[in-house]
C-alpha positions as a Markdown table, in Angstrom:
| # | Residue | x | y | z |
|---|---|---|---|---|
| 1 | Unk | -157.5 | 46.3 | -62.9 |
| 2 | Unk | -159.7 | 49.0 | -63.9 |
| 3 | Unk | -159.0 | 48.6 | -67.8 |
| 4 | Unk | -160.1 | 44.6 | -67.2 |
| 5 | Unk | -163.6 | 45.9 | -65.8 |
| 6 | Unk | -163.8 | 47.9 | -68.5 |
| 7 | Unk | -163.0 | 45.1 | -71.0 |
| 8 | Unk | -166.3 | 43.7 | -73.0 |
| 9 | Unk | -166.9 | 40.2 | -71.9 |
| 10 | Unk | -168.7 | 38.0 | -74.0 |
| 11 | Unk | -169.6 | 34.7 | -71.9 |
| 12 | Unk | -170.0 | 31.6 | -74.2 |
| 13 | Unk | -171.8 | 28.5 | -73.0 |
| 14 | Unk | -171.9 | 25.4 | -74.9 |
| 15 | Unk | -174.1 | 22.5 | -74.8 |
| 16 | Unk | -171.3 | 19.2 | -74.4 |
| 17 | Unk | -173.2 | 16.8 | -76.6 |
| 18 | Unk | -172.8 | 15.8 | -80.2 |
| 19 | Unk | -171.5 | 18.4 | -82.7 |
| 20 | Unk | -172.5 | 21.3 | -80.5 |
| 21 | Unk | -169.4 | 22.2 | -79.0 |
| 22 | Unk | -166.9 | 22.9 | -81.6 |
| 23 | Unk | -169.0 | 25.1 | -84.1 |
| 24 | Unk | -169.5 | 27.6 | -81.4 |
| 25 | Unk | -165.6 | 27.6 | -80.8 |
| 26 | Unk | -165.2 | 28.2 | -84.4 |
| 27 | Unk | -167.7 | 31.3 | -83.9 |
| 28 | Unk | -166.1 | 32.7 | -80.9 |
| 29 | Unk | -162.5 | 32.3 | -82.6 |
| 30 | Unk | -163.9 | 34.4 | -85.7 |
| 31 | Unk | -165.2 | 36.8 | -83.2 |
| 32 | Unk | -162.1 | 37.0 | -81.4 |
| 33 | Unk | -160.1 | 37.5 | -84.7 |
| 34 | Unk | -162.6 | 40.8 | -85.4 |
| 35 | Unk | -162.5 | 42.0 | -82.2 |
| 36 | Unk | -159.4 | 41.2 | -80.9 |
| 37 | Unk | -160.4 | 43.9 | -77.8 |
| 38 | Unk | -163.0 | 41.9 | -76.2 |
| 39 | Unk | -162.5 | 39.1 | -74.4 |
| 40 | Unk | -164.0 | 35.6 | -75.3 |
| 41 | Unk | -165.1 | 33.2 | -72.0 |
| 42 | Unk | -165.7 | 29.5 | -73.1 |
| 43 | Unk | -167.6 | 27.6 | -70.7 |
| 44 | Unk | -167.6 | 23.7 | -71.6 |
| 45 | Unk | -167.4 | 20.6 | -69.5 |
| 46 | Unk | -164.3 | 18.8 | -69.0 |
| 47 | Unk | -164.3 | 16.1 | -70.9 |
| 48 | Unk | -165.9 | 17.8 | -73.8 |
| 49 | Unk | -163.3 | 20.7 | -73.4 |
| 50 | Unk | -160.8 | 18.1 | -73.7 |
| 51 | Unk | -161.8 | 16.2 | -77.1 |
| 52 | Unk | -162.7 | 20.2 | -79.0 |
| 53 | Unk | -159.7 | 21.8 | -77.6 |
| 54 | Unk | -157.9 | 18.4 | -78.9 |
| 55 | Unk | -159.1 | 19.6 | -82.6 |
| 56 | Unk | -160.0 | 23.4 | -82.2 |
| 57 | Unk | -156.5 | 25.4 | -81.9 |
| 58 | Unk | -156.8 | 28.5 | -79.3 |
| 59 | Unk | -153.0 | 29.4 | -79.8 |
| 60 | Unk | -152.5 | 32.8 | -81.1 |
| 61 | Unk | -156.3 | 33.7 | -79.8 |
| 62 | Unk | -154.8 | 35.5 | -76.6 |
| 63 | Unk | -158.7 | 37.1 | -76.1 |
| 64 | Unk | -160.0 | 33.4 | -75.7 |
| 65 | Unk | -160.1 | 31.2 | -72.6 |
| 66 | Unk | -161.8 | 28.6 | -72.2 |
| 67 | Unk | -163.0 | 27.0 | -68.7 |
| 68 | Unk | -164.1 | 23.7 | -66.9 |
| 69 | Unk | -167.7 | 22.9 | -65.7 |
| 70 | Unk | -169.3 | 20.0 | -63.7 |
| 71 | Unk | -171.3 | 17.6 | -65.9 |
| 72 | Unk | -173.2 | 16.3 | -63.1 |
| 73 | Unk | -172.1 | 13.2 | -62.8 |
| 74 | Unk | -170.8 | 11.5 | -59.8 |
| 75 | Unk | -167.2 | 11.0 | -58.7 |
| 76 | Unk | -166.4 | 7.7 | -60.6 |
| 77 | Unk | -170.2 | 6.8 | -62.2 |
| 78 | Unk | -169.8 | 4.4 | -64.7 |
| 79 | Unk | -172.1 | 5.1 | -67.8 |
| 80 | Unk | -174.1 | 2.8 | -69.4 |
| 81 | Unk | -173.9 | 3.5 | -73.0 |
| 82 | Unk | -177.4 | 5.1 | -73.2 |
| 83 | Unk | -176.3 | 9.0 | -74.0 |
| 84 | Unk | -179.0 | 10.5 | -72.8 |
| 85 | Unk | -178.4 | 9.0 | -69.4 |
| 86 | Unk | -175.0 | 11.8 | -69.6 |
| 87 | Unk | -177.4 | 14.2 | -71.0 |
| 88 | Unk | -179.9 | 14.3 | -68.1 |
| 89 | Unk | -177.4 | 14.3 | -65.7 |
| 90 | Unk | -176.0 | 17.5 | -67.2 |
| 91 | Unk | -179.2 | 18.9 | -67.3 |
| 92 | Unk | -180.1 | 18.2 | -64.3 |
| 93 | Unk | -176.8 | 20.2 | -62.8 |
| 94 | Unk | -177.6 | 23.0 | -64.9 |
| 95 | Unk | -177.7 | 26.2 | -64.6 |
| 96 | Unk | -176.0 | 26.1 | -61.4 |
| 97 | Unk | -173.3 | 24.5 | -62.6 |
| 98 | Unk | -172.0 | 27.3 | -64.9 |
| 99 | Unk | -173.3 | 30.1 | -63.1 |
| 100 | Unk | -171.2 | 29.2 | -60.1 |
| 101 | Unk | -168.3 | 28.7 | -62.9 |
| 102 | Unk | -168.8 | 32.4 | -64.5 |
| 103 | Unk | -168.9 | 33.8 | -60.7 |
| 104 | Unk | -165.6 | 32.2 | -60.1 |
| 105 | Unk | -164.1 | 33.3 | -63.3 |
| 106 | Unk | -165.7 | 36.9 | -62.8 |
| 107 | Unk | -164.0 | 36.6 | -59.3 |
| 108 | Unk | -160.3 | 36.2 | -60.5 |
| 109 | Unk | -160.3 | 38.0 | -63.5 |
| 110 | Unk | -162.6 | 41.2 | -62.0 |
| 111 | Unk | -164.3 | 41.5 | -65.7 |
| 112 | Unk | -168.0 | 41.0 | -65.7 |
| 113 | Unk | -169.4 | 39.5 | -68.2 |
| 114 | Unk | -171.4 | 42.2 | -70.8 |
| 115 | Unk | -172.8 | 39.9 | -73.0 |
| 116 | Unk | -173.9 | 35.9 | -73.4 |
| 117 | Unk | -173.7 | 33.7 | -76.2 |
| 118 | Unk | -175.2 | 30.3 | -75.2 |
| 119 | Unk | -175.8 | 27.0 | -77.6 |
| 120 | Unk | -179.9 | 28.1 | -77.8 |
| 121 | Unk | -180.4 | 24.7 | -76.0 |
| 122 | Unk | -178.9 | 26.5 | -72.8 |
| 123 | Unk | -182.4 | 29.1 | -72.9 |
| 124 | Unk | -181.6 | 29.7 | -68.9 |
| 125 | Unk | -178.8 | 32.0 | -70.2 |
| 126 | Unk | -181.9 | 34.4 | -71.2 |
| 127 | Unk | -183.0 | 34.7 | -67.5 |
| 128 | Unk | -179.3 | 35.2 | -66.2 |
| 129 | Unk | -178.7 | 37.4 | -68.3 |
| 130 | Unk | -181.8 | 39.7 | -67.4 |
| 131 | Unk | -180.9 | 39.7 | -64.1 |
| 132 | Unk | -177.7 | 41.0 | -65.3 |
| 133 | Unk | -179.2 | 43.6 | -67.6 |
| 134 | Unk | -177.3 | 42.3 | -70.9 |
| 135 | Unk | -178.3 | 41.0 | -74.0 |
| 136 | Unk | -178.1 | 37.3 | -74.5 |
| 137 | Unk | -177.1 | 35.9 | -78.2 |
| 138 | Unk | -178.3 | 32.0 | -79.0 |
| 139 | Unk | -176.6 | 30.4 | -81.1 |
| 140 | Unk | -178.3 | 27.3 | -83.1 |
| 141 | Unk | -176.1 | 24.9 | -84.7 |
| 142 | Unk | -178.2 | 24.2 | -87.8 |
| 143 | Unk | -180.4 | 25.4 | -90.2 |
| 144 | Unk | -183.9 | 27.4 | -89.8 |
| 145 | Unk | -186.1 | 24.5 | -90.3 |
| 146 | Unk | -185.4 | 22.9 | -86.9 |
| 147 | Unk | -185.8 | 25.5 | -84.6 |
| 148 | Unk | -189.0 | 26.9 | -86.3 |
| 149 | Unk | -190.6 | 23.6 | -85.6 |
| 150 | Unk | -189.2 | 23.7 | -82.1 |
| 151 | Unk | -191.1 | 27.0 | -82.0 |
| 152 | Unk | -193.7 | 26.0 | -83.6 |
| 153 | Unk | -194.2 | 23.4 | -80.9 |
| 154 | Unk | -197.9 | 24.1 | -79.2 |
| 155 | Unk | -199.0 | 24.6 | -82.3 |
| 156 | Unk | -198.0 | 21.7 | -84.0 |
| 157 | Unk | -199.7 | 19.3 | -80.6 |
| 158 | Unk | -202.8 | 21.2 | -80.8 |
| 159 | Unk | -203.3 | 20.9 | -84.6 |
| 160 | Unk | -202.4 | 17.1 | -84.7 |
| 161 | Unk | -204.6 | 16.4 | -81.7 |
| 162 | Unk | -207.2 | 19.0 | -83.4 |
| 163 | Unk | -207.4 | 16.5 | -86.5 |
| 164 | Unk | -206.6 | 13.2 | -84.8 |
| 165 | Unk | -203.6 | 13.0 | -87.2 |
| 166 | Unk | -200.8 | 12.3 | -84.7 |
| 167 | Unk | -200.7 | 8.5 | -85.1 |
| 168 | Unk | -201.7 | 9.7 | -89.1 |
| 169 | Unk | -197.3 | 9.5 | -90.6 |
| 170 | Unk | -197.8 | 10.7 | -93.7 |
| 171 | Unk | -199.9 | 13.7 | -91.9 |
| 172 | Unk | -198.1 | 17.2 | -93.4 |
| 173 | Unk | -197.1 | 20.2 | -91.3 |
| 174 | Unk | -198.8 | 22.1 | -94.4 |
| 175 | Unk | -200.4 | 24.8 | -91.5 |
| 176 | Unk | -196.4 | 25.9 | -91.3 |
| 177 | Unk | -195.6 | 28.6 | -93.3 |
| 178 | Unk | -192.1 | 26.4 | -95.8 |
| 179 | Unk | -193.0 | 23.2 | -93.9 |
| 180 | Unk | -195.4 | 21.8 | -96.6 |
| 181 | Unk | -192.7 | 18.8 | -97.2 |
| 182 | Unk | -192.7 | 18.0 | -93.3 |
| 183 | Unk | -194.6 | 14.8 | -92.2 |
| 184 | Unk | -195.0 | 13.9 | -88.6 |
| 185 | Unk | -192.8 | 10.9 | -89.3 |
| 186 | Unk | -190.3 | 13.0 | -90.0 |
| 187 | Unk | -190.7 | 15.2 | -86.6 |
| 188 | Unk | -188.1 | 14.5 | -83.9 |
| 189 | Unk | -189.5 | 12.4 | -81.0 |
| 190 | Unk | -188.7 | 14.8 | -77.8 |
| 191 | Unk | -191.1 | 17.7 | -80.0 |
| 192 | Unk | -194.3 | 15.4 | -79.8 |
| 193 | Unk | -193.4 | 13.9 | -76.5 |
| 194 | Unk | -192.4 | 16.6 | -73.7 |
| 195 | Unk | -191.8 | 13.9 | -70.9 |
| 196 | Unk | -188.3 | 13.5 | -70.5 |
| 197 | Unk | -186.0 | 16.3 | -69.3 |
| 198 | Unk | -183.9 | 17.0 | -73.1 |
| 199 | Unk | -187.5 | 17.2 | -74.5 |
| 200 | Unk | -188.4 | 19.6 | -71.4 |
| 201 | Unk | -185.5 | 21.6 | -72.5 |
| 202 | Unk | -185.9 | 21.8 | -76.1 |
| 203 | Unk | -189.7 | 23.1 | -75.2 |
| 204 | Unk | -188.3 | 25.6 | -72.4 |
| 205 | Unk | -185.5 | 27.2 | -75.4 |
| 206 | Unk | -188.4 | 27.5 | -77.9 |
| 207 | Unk | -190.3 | 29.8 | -75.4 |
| 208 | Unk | -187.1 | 31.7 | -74.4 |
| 209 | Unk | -186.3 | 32.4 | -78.2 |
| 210 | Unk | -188.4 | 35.8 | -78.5 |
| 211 | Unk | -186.8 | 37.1 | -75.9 |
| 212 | Unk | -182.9 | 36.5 | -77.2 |
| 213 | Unk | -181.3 | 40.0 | -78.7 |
| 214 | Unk | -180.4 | 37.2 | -81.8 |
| 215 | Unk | -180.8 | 34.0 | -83.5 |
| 216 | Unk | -177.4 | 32.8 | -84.6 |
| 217 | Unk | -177.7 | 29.9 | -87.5 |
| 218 | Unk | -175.1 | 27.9 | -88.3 |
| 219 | Unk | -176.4 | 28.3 | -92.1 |
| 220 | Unk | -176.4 | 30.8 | -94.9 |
| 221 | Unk | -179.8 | 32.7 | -95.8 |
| 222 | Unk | -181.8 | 32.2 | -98.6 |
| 223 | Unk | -181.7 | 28.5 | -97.8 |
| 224 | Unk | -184.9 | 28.7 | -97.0 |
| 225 | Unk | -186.1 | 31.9 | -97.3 |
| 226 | Unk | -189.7 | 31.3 | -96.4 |
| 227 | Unk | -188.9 | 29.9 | -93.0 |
| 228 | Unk | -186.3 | 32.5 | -92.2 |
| 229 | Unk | -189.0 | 35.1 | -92.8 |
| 230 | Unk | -190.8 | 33.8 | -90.4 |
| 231 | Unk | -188.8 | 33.3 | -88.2 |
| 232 | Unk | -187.8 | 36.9 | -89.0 |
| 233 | Unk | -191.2 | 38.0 | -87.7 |
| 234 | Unk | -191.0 | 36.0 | -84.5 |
| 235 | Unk | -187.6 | 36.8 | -83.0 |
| 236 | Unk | -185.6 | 40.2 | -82.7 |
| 237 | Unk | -183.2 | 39.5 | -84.9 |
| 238 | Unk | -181.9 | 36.2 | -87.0 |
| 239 | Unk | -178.7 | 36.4 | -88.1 |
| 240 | Unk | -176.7 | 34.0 | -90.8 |
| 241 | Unk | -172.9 | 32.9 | -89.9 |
| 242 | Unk | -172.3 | 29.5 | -91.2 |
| 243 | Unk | -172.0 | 27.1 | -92.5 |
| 244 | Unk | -168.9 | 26.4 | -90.3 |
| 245 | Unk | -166.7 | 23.7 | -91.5 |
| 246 | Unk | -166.4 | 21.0 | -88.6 |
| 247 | Unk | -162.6 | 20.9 | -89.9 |
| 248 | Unk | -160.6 | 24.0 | -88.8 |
| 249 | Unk | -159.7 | 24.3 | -92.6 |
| 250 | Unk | -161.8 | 23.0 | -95.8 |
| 251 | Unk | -158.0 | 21.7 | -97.1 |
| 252 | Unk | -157.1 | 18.6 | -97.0 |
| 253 | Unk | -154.4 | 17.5 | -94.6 |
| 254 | Unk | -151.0 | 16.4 | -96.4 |
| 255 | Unk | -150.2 | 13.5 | -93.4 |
| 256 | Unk | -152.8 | 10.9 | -95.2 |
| 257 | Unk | -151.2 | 8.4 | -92.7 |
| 258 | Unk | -153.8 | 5.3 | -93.3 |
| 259 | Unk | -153.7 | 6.2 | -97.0 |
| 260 | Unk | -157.4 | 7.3 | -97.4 |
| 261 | Unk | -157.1 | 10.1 | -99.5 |
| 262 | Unk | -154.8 | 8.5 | -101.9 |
| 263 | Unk | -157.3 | 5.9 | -102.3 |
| 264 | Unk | -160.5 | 7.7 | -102.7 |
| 265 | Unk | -158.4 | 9.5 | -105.5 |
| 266 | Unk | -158.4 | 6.4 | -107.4 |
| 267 | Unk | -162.0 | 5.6 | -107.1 |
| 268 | Unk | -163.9 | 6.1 | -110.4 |
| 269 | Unk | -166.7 | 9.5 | -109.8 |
| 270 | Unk | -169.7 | 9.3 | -107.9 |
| 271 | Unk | -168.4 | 5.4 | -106.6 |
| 272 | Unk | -167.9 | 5.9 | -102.9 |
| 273 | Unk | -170.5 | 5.8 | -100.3 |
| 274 | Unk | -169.4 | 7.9 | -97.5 |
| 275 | Unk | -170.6 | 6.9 | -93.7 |
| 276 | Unk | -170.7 | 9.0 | -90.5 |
| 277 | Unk | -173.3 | 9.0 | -87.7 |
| 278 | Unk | -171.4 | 11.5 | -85.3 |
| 279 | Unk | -169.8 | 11.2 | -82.4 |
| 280 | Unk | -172.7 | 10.3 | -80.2 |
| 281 | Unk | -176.2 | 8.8 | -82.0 |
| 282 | Unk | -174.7 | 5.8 | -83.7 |
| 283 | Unk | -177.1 | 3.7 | -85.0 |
| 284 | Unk | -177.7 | 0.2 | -82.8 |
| 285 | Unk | -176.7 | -2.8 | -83.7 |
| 286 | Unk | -179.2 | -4.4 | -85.8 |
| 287 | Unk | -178.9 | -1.3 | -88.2 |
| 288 | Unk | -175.3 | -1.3 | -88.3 |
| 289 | Unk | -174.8 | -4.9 | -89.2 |
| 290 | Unk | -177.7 | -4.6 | -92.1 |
| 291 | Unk | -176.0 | -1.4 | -93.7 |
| 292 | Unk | -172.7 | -3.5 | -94.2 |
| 293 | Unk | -174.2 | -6.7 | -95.2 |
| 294 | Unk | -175.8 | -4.5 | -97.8 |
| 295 | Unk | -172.5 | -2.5 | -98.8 |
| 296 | Unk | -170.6 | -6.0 | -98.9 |
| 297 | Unk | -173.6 | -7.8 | -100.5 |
| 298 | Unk | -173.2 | -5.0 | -103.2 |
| 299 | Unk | -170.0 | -4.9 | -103.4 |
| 300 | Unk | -170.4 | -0.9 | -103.1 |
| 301 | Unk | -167.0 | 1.3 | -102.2 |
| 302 | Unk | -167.5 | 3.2 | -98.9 |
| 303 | Unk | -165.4 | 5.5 | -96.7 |
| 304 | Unk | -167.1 | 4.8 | -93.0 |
| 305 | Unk | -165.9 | 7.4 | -90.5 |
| 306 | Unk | -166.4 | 5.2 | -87.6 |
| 307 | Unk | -165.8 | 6.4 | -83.9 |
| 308 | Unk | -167.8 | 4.3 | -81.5 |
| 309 | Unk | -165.4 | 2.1 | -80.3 |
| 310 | Unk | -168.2 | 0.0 | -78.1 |
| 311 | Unk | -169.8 | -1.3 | -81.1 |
| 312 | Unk | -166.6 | -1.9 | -83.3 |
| 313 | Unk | -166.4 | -5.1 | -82.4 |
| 314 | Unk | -169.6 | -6.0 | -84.4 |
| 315 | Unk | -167.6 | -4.4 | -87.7 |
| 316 | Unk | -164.7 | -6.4 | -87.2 |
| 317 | Unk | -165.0 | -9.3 | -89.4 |
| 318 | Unk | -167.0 | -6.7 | -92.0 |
| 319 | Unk | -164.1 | -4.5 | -92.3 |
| 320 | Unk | -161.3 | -7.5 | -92.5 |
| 321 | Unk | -163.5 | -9.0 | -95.3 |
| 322 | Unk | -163.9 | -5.2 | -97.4 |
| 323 | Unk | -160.7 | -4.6 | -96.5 |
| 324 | Unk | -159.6 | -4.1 | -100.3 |
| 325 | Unk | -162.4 | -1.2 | -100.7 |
| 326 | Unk | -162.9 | 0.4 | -97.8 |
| 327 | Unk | -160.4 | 2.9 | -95.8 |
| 328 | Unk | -161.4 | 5.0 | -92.9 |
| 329 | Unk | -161.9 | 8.7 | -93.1 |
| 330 | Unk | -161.8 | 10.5 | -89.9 |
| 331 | Unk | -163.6 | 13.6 | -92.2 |
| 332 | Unk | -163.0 | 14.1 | -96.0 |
| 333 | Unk | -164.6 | 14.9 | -99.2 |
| 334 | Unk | -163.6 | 14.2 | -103.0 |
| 335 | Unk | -165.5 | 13.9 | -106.3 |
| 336 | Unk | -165.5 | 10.3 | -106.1 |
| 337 | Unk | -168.0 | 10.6 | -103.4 |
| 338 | Unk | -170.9 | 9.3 | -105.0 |
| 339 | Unk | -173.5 | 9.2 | -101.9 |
| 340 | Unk | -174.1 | 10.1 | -98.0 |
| 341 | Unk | -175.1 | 8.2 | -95.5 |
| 342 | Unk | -175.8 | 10.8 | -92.3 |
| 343 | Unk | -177.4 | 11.5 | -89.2 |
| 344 | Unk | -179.1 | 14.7 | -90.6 |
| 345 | Unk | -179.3 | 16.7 | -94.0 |
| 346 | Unk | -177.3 | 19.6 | -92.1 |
| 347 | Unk | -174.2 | 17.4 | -91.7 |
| 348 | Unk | -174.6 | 16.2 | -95.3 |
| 349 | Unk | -175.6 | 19.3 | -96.7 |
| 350 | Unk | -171.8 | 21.0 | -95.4 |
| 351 | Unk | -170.1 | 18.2 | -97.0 |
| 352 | Unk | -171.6 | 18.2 | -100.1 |
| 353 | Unk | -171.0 | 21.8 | -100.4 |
| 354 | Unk | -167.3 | 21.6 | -99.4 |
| 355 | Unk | -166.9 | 18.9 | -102.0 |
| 356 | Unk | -168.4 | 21.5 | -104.7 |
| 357 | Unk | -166.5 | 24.2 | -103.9 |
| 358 | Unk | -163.1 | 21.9 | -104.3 |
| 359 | Unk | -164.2 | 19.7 | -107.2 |
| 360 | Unk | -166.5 | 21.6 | -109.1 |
| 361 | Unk | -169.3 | 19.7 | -108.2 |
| 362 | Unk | -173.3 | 21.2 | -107.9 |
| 363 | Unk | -174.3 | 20.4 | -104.3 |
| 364 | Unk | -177.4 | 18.9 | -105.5 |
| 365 | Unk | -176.1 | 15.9 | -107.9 |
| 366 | Unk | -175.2 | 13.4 | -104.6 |
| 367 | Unk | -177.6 | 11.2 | -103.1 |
| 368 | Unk | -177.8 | 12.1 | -98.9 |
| 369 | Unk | -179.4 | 9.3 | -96.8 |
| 370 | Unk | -180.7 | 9.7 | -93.5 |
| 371 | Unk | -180.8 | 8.1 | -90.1 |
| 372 | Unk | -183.2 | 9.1 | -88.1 |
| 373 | Unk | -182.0 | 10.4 | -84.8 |
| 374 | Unk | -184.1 | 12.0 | -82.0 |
| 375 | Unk | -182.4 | 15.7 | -82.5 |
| 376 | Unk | -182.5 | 18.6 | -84.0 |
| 377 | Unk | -181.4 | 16.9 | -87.3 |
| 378 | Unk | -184.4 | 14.7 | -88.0 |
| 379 | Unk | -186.5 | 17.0 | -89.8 |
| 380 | Unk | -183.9 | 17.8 | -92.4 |
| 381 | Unk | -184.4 | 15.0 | -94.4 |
| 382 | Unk | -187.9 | 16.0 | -95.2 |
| 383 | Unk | -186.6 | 19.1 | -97.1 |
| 384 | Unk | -183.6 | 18.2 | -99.3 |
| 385 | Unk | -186.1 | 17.7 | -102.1 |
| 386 | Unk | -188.3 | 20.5 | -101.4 |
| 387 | Unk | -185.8 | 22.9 | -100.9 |
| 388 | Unk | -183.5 | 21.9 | -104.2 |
| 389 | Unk | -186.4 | 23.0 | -106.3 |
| 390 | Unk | -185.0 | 21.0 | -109.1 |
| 391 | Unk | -187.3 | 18.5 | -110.0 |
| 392 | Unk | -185.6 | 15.6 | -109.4 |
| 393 | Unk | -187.4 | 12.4 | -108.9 |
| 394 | Unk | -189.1 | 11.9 | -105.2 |
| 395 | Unk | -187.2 | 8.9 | -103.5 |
| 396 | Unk | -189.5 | 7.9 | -100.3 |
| 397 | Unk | -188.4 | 6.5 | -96.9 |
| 398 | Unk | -185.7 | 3.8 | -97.3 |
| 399 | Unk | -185.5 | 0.8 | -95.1 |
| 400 | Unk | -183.0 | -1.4 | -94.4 |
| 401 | Unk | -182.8 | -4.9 | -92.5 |
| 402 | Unk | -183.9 | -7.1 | -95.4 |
| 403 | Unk | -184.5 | -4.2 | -98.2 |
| 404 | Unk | -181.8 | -1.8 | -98.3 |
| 405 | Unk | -179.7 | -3.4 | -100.9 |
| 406 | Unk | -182.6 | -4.1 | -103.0 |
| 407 | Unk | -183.8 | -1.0 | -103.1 |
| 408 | Unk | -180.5 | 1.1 | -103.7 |
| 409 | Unk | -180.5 | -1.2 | -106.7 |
| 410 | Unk | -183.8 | 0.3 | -107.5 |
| 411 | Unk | -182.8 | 4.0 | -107.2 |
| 412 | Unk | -179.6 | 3.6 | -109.2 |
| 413 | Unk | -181.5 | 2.6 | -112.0 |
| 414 | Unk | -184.2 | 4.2 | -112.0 |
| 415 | Unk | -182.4 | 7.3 | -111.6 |
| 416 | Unk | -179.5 | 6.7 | -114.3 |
| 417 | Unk | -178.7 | 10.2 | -115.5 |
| 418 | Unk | -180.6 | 12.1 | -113.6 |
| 419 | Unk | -180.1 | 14.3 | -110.2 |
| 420 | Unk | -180.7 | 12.6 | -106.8 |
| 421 | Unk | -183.0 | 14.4 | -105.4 |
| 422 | Unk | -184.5 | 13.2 | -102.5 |
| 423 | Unk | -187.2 | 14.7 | -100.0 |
| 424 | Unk | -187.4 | 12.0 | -97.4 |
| 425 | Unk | -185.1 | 9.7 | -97.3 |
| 426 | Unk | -184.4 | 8.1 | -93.8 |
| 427 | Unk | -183.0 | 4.9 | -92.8 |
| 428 | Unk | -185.0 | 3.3 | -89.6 |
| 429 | Unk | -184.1 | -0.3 | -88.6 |
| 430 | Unk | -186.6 | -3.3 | -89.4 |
| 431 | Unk | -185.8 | -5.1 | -86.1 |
């Protein structure tokens, strides 16, 4: 018993949303791996624990547990569909919920936790640990630009409201030192509206940040280096880890059961569109059903990693009629990738740099699309340009419902041996 107390405890929460979840695994396995006497504690709810523990491996990691936490919903609540109706309920059972958890676990194993290492999102960590007198770790899941502009927050209301430029779109976050390329339209809704409890949360982190021991980024510096230095200067430390594959292994699996990678190996280069929204922001309706009338209108190759099974329905007769050129990828890339269609330049930016290491391919030759979603992915799109520092030609906002098809004509041609660069390119339905 006494060698368990004095065992180093690191307590990891993670936010059960989204993409969240499994890149902090990853991190506490590589942890585990380098210091295989400490022990690992990985605090997730249940059902998320079930779909990353489903993909994320813990055998051999015998310094890794992970545990169960209430989500806050009620015994048998049926869900709407609307995710942030699950995300205010967990919110609203937090901190409670995994501090009662962590006293349980402290309870039966007799080893006290030494050190946190919380999604950032989770900033009550910060104040539990205090009162605990160790150092809490946050760990963001992105890249620097983000979670500046989440820190950046008062700054950004008062200047806007300063200039009367809030409702002004094409208004710049120039007064940000590296956010020059930013517009307000490309600003995630819960940072210029602090109403709702995820916003409230997001606003809370950004002033609990100075007081973390560390910034953990899910990137690699020099990305952007003038945001980093800043954020340098704000925080204690900021520390570079990623970018972690959301695949346990960059290699491709050998059981190609549906026969996807066979088939994108057939494809002539840079012919495939490749389609993924995530597990948990896929776009509604309307937007769906324009983006395939416009691949099939086109007749344009696509791999769609498609996972909401509520809306599949809608895709149905789309997918019967494609059949011939489409096959579903559950996450893969090849050189016949020829453009993404994401959620966030972070996701995009991963892939496209897996697909260069393997192939051979610069990271910057693919075009990335963007969907806006109200996260900490939104603002991405407003730097791939920028930060490429290529000179490739500008491609603005790109709508679809009416235009899309149209206007990836336009681009195709207009851009005929040259790079894709893009520095906002965001899909946002006409409906």
């Amino acid at each position: 018993m006494s060698a368990q107390k004095n065992t180093p405890h690191v307590v990891a929460f993670a936010f059960p949303f989204g993409s969240h979840p499994t890149p902090l695994l990853h991190l506490i396995r590589r942890l585990a791996t380098a210091s295989p006497g400490t022990h690992f504690s990985y605090f997730n709810t249940t059902r998320s624990n079930q779909r990353v523990l489903s993909k994320v491996n813990l055998h051999g990691y015998d310094n890794v547990k992970a545990y169960d936490v209430d989500d806050g919903a009620p015994d048998g609540h049926v869900f709407s569909g609307n995710p942030m109706e699950a995300i205010e309920m967990f919110i609203k059972a937090t901190p409670e919920n995994f501090r009662r958890r962590l006293e349980d676990v402290v309870g039966e194993t007799g080893t006290k936790a030494t050190c946190f290492l919380t999604d950032a999102f989770l900033w009550f960590a910060v104040e539990m640990a205090e009162e605990m007198g160790i150092p809490w770790v946050a760990f963001w899941t992105a890249g620097p630009t983000p979670v500046s502009l989440h820190m950046n927050t008062d700054l950004i209301h008062s200047r806007l409201k300063e200039n009367d430029n809030i409702k002004d779109q094409d208004q710049t976050l120039d007064f940000l030192p590296g956010m020059s390329a930013i517009h307000v339209s490309d600003l995630p809704q819960e940072l210029l509206h602090l109403d709702r409890p995820f916003s409230r949360l997001l606003y809370d982190m950004s002033l609990a940040l100075p007081r973390a021991a560390a910034l953990v980024l899910n990137s690699f510096a020099g990305i952007e280096p003038i945001v980093e230095d800043d954020l340098t200067l704000k925080l204690q430390k900021v520390l570079n880890v990623g970018p972690f594959s959301p695949l346990p292994s960059p290699t491709p699996p050998s059981d190609d059961q549906g026969g996807c990678l066979s088939w994108l190996s057939n494809q002539a280069p840079a012919s495939v569109a490749y389609l993924s929204f995530g597990t948990m922001l896929t776009p509604p309706p309307p937007e769906l059903v324009a983006l395939a009338e416009a691949l099939e209108e086109k007749q344009i190759p696509y791999l769609w990693s498609f996972r909401d099974n509520s809306k599949r329905h809608l895709m149905e007769g789309f997918f019967e009629r494609t059949k011939s050129r489409k096959n579903r990828a559950m996450g893969s890339s090849a050189a016949s990738l020829g453009a993404f269609f994401s959620r966030g330049f972070h996701h995009s930016l991963r892939l496209e740099l897996s697909d260069g290491e393997h192939h051979g391919r610069r990271a910057h030759d693919l075009p990335a699309v963007f969907r806006r979603s109200d996260d900490k992915q939104a603002a991405g799109g407003g730097r791939v340009g920028d930060r490429s520092g290529r000179g490739g030609r500008r491609v603005h906002e790109i709508w679809y419902g009416g235009g899309f098809g149209s206007c990836s004509d336009e681009r195709r041609e207009e851009n005929e041996g040259e790079h894709w660069e893009t520095e906002r390119m965001c899909f946002q339905g006409c409906c």
